[in-house]
Backbone as CSV, one residue per row, in Angstrom:
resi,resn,N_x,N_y,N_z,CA_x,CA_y,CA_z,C_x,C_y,C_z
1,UNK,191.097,45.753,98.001,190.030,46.533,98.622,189.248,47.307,97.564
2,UNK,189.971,48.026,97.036,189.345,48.422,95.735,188.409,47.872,94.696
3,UNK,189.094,46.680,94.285,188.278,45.328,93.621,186.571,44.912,94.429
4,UNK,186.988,45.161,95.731,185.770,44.347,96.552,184.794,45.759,97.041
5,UNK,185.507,46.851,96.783,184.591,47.885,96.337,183.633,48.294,95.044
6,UNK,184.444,47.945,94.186,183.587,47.830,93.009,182.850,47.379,93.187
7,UNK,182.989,45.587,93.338,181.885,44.233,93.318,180.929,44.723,94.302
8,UNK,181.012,45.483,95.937,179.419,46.003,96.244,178.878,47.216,95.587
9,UNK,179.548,48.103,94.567,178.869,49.025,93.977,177.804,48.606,93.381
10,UNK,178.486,47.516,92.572,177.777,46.797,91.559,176.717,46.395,91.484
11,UNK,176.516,45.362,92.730,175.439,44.598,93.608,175.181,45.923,93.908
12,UNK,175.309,46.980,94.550,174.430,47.619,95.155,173.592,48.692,94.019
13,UNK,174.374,48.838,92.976,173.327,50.352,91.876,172.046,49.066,91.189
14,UNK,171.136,49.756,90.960,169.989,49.408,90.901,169.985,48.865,89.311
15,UNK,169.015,48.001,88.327,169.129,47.770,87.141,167.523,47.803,86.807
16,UNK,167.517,48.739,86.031,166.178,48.907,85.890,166.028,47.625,84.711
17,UNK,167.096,47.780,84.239,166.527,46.777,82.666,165.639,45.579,83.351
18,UNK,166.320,44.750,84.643,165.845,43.819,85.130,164.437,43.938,86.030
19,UNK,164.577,44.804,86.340,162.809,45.142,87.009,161.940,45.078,86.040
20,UNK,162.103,46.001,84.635,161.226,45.798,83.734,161.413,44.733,82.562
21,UNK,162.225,44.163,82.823,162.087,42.363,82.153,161.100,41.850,82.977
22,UNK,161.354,41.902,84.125,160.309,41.556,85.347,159.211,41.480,85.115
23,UNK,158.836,42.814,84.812,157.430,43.551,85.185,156.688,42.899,84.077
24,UNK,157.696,42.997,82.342,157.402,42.578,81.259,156.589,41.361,81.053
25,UNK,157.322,40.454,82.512,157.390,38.970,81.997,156.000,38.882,83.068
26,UNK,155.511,38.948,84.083,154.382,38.833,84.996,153.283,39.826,83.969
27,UNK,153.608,40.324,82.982,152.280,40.897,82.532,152.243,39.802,81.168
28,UNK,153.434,39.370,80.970,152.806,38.425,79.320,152.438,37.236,80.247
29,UNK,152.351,36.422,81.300,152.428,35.174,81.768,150.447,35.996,81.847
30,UNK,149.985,36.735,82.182,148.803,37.213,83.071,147.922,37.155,81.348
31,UNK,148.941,37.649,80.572,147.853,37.960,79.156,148.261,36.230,78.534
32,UNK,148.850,35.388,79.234,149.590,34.012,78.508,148.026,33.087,79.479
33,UNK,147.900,33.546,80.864,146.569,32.767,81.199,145.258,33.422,80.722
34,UNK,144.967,34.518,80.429,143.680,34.605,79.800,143.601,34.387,78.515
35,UNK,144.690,33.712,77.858,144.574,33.275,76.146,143.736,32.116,76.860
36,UNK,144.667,31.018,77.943,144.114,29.976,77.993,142.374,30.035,78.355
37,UNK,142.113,31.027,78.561,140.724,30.833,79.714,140.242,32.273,79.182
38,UNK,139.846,31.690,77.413,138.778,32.723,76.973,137.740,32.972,77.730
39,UNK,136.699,32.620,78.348,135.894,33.111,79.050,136.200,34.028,80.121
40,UNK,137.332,34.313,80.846,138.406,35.253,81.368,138.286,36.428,80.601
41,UNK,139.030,36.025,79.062,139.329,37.530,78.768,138.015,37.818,78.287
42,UNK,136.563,36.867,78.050,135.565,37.689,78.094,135.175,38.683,78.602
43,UNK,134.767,38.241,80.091,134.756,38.651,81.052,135.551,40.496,81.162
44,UNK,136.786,39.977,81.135,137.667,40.799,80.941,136.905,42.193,80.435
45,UNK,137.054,41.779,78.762,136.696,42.765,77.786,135.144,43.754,77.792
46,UNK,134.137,42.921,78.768,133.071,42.957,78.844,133.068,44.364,80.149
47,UNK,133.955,43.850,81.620,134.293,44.788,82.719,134.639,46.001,82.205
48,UNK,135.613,45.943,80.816,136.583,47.657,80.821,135.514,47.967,79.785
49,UNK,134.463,47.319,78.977,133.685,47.865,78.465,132.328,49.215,79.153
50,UNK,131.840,48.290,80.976,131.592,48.822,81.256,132.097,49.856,82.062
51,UNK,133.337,50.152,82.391,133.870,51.063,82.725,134.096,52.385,81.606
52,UNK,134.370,52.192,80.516,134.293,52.890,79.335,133.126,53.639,79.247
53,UNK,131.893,52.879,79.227,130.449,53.488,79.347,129.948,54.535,80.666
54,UNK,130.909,54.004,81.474,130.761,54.474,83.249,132.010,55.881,83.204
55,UNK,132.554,56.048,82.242,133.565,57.184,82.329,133.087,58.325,81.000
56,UNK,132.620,57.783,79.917,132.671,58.687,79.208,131.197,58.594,78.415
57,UNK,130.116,58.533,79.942,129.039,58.558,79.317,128.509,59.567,78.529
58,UNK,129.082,60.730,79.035,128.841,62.231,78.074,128.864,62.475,76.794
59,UNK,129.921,61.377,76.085,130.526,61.047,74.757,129.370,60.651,73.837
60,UNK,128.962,59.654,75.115,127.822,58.580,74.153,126.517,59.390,73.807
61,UNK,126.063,59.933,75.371,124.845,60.246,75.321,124.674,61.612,76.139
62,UNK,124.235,62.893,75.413,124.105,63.675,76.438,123.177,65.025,75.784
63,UNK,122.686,65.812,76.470,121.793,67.097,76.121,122.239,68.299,75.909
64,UNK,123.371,68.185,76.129,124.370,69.277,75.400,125.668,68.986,74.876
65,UNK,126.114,70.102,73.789,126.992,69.529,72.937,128.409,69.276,73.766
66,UNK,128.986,67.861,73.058,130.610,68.013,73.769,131.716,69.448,73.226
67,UNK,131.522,69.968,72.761,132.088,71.459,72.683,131.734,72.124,71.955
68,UNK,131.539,73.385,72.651,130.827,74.260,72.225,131.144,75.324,71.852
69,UNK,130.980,76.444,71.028,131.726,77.428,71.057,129.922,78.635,70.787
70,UNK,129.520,79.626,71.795,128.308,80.273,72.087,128.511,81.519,72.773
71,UNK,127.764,82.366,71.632,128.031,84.043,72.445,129.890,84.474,72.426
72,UNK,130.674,83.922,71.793,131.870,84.410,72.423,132.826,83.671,73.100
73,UNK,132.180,82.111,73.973,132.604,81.574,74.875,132.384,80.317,74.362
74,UNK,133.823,79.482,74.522,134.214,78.328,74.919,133.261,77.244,75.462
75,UNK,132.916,76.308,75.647,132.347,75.386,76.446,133.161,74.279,75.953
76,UNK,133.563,73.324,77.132,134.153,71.866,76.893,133.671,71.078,77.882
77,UNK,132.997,70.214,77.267,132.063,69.133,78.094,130.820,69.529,78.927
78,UNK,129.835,70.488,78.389,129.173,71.693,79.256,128.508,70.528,80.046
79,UNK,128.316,69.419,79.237,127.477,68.205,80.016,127.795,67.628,81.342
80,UNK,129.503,68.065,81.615,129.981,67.380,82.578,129.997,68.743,83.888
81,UNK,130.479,69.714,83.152,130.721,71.110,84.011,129.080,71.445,84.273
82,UNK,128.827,71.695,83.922,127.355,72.156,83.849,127.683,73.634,84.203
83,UNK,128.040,74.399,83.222,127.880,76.063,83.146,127.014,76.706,83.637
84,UNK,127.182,77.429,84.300,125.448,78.481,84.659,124.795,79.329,83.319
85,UNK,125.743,79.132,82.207,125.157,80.473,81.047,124.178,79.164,80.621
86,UNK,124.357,78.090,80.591,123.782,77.097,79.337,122.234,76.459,80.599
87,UNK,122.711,77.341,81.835,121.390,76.602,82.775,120.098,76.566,81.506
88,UNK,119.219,75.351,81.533,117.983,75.037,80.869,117.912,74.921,79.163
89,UNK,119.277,74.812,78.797,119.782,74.818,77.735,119.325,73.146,76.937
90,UNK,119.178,72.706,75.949,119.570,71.383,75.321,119.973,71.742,74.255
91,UNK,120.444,70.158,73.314,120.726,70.498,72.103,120.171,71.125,71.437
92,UNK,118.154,70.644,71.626,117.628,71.228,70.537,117.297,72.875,70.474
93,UNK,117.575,73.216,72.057,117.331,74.461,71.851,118.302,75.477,71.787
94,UNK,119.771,75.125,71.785,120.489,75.510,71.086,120.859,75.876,69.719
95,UNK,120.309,75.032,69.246,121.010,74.781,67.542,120.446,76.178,67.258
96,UNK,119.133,76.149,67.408,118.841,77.710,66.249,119.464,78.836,66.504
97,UNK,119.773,79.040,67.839,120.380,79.807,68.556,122.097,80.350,68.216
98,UNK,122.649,78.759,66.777,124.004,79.281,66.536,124.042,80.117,65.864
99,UNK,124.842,81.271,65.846,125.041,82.081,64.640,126.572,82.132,64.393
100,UNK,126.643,83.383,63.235,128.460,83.395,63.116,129.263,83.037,63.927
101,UNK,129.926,82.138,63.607,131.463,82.031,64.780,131.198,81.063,65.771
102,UNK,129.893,80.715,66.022,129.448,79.767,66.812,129.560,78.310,66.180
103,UNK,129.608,77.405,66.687,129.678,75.703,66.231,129.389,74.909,67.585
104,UNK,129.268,73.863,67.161,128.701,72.699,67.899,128.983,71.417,67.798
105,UNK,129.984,70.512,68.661,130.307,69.065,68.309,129.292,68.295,68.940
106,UNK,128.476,67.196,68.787,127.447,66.754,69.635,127.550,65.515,70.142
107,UNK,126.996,64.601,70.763,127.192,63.522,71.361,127.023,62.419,70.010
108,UNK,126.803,60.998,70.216,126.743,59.990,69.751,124.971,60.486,69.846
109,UNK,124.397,60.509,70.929,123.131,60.453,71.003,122.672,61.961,71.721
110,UNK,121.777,63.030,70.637,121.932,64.167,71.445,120.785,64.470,72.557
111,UNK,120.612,63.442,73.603,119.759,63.530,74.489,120.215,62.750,75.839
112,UNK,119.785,63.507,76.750,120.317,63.076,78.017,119.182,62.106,78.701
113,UNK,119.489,61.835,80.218,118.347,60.366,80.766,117.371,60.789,81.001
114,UNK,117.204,62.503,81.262,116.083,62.646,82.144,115.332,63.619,81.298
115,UNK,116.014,63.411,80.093,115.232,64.911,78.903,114.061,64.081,78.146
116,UNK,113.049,64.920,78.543,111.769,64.279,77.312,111.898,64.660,76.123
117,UNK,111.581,63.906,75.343,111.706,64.672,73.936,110.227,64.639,73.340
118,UNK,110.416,65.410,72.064,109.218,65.446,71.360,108.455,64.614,70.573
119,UNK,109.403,63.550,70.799,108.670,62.499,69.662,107.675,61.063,70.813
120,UNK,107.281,61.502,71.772,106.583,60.757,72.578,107.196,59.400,73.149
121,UNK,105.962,58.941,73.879,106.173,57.856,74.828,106.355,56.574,73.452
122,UNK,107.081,55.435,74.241,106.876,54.484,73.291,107.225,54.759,71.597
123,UNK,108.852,55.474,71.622,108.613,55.527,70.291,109.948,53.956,69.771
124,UNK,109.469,53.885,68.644,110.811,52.640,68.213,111.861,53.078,68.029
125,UNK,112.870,51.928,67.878,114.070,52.280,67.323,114.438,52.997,66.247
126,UNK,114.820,54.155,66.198,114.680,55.057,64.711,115.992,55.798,64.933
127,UNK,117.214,55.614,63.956,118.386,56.157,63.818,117.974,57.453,63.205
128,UNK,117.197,57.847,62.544,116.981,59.188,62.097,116.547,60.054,62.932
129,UNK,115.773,59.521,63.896,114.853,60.680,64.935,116.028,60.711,66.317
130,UNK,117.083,59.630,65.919,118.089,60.030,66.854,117.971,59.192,68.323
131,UNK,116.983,57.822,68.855,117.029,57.405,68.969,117.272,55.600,68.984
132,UNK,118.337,55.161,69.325,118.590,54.004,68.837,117.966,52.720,69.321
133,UNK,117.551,53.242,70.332,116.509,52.359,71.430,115.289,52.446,71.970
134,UNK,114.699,53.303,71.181,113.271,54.303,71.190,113.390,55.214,72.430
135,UNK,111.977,55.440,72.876,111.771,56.014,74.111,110.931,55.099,75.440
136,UNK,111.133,55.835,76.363,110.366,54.891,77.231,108.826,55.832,77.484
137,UNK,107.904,55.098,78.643,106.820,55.543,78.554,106.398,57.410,78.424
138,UNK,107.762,57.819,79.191,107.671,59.331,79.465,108.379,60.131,78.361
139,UNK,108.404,59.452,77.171,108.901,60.017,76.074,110.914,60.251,76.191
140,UNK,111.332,59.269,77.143,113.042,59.607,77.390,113.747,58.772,76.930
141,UNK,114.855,59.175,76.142,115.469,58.200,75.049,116.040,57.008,75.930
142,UNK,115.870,55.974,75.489,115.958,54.560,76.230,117.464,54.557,76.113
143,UNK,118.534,54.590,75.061,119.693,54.781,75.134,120.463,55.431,76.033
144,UNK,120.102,56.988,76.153,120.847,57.597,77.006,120.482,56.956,78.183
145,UNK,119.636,56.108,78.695,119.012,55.959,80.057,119.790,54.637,80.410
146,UNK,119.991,53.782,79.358,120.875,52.658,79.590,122.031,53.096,79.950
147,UNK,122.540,54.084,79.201,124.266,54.394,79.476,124.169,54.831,80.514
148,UNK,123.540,56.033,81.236,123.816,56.663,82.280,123.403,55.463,83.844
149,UNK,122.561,54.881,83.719,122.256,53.757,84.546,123.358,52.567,84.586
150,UNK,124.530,52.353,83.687,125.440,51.591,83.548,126.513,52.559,84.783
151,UNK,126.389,53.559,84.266,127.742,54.447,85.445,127.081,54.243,86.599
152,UNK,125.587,54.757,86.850,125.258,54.375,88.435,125.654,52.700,88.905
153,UNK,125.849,51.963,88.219,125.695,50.751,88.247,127.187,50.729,88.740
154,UNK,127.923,50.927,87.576,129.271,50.673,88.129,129.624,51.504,89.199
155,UNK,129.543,52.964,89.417,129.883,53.742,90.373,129.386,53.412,91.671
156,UNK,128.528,51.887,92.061,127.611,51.785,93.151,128.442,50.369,93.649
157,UNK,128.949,49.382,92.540,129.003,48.270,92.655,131.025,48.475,93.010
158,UNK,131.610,49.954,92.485,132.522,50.055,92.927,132.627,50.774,94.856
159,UNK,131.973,51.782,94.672,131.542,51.578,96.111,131.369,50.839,96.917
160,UNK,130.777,49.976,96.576,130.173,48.768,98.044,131.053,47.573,97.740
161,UNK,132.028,47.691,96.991,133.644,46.708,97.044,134.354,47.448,97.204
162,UNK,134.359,48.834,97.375,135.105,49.161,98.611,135.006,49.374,100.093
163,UNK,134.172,49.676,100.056,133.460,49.739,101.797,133.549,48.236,102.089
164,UNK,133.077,47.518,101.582,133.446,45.897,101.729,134.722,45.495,102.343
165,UNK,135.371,46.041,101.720,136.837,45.817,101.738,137.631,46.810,102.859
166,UNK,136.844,47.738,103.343,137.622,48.413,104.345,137.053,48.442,105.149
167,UNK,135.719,47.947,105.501,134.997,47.053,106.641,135.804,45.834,107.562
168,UNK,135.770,44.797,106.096,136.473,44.104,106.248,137.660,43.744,106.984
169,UNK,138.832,44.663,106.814,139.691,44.986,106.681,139.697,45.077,108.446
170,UNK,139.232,46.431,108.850,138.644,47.057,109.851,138.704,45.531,111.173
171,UNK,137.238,45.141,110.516,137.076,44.205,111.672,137.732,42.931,111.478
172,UNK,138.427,42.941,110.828,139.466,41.549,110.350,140.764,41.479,111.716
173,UNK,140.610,43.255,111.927,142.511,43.812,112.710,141.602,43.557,113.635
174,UNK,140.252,44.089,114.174,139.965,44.088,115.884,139.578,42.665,116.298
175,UNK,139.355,41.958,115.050,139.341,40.747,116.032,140.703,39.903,115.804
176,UNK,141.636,40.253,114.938,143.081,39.665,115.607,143.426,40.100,116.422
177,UNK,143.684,41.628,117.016,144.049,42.087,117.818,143.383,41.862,119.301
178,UNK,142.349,41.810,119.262,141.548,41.279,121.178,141.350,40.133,120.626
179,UNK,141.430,39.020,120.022,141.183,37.437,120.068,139.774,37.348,120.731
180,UNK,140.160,36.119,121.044,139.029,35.626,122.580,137.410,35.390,121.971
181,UNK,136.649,36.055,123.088,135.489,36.048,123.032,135.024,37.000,121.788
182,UNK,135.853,38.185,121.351,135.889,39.405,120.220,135.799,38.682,119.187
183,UNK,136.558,38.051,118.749,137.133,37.870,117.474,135.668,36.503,117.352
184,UNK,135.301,35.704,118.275,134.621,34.780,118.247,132.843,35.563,117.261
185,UNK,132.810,36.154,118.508,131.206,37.166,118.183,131.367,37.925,116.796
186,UNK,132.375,38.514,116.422,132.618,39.529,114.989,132.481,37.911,113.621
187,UNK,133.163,37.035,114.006,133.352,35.800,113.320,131.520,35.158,113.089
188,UNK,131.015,35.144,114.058,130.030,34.294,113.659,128.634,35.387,113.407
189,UNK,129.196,36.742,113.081,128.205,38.019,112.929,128.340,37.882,111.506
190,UNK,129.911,37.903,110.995,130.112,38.047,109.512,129.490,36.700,108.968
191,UNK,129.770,35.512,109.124,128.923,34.114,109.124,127.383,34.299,109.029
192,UNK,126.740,35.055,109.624,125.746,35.201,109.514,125.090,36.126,108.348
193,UNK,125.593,37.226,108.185,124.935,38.148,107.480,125.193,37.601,105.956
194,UNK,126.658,37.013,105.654,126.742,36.434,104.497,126.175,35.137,104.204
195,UNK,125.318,34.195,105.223,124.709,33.311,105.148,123.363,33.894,103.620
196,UNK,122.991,34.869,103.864,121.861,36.020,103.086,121.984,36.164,102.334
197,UNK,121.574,35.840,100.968,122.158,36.360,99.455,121.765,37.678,99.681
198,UNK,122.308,38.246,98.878,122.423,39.541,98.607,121.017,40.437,98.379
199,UNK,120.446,39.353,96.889,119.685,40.116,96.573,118.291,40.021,97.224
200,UNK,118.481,38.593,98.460,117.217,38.551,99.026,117.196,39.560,99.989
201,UNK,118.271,40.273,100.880,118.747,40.937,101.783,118.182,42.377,101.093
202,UNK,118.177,43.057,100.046,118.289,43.878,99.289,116.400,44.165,99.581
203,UNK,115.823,42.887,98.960,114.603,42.826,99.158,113.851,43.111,100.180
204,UNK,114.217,42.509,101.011,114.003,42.240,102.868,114.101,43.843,103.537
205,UNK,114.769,44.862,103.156,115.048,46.020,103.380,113.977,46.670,102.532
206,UNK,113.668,46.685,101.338,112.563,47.325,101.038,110.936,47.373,100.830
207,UNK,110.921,45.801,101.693,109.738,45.645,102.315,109.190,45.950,103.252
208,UNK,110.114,46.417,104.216,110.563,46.724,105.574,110.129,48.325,105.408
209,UNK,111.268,48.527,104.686,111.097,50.560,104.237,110.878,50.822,103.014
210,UNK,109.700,51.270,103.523,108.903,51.253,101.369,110.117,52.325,100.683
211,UNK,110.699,53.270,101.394,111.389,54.447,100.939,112.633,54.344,101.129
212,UNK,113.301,53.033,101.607,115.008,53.501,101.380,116.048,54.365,101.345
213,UNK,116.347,55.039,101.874,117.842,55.628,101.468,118.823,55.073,101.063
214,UNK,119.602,55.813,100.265,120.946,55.073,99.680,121.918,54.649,100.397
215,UNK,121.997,55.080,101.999,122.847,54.901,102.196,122.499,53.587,103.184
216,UNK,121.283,53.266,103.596,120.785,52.013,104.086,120.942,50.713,103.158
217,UNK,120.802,51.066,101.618,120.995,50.341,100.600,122.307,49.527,100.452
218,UNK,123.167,50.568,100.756,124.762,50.357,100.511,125.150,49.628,101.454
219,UNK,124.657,49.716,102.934,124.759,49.226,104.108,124.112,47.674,104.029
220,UNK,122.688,47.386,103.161,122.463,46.411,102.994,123.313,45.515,101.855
């Protein structure tokens, strides 16, 4: 009895070593198929790229410094917090403004999407004047405007794959659950609307409503 107590201890205490051999082995088989199917880990590398750009656009590109130290006080990421002392603040009109004890770490690019700068509309690519991608017509650095338009991008395209998906989801259960005539009508509604590419659907809505809302957008 004793013996056949052990043997279900045994079987029964848990082994982590073997879960994470497990876990080990389903993540090298996953990095063993995107060796095969470089265009995969393109893909791949290209997605967490734009997620990178979509998380730490502040890094890249922004109108105030990533930390600050002004008057006495601390700032970390003022770009992201947005402080009330630094309200109407930018880089450039900071800087003169440092004195003793004060410092300034700054972005990759020290201008944000919606800041004009002084060097006009249409300017070129010039690493010295601090644009890497000139400006656009309203004098706004084309760089910062790419990065920050990459996060709307991703932050929009993650949205509407999720609502997708819990739509989905949604009317997937009510028409298993009442069958019949339900499940028939929800079936040939979804059939339909995805018959529509996307981006003609997209179109079709803002011909319709010169003015859009976002949330009609998302819906389309």
């Amino acid at each position: 009895a004793a013996r056949e107590a052990r043997v279900v201890s045994d079987l029964d205490t848990p082994r982590p070593s073997i879960y994470l051999a497990q876990r080990e082995s389903s993540i090298r088989r996953a990095l063993a198929e995107l060796r095969k199917r470089p265009s995969a880990f393109v893909a791949l590398v290209f997605l967490a790229s734009l997620l990178f750009v979509a998380i730490f656009a502040e890094v890249l590109a922004s109108d105030l410094p990533l930390l600050l130290r002004y008057q006495g006080t601390t700032f970390v990421m003022p770009a992201a917090t947005h402080p009330p002392e630094l309200a109407g603040e930018t880089n450039a009109s900071l800087a003169p403004k440092l004195g003793a004890g004060d410092f300034a770490i700054y972005p990759l690019v020290r201008f944000g999407p919606a800041e004009r700068t002084r060097d006009g509309a249409f300017t070129g690519p010039s690493f010295s004047r601090g644009h890497p991608l000139g400006t656009d017509a309203e004098g706004r650095d084309a760089f910062a405007r790419a990065i920050y338009g990459t996060r709307t991008t991703v932050t929009l395209a993650l949205a509407c794959a999720l609502a997708f998906v819990a739509l989905g989801t949604l009317l997937g259960a009510v028409g298993g659950f009442f069958g019949g005539t339900i499940d028939s009508l929800l079936t040939r509604l979804i059939e339909t609307l995805t018959a529509f590419p996307p981006l003609v659907l997209v179109l079709a809505v803002q011909a319709i409503l010169p003015k859009p809302t976002l949330t009609i957008m998302l819906v389309a």
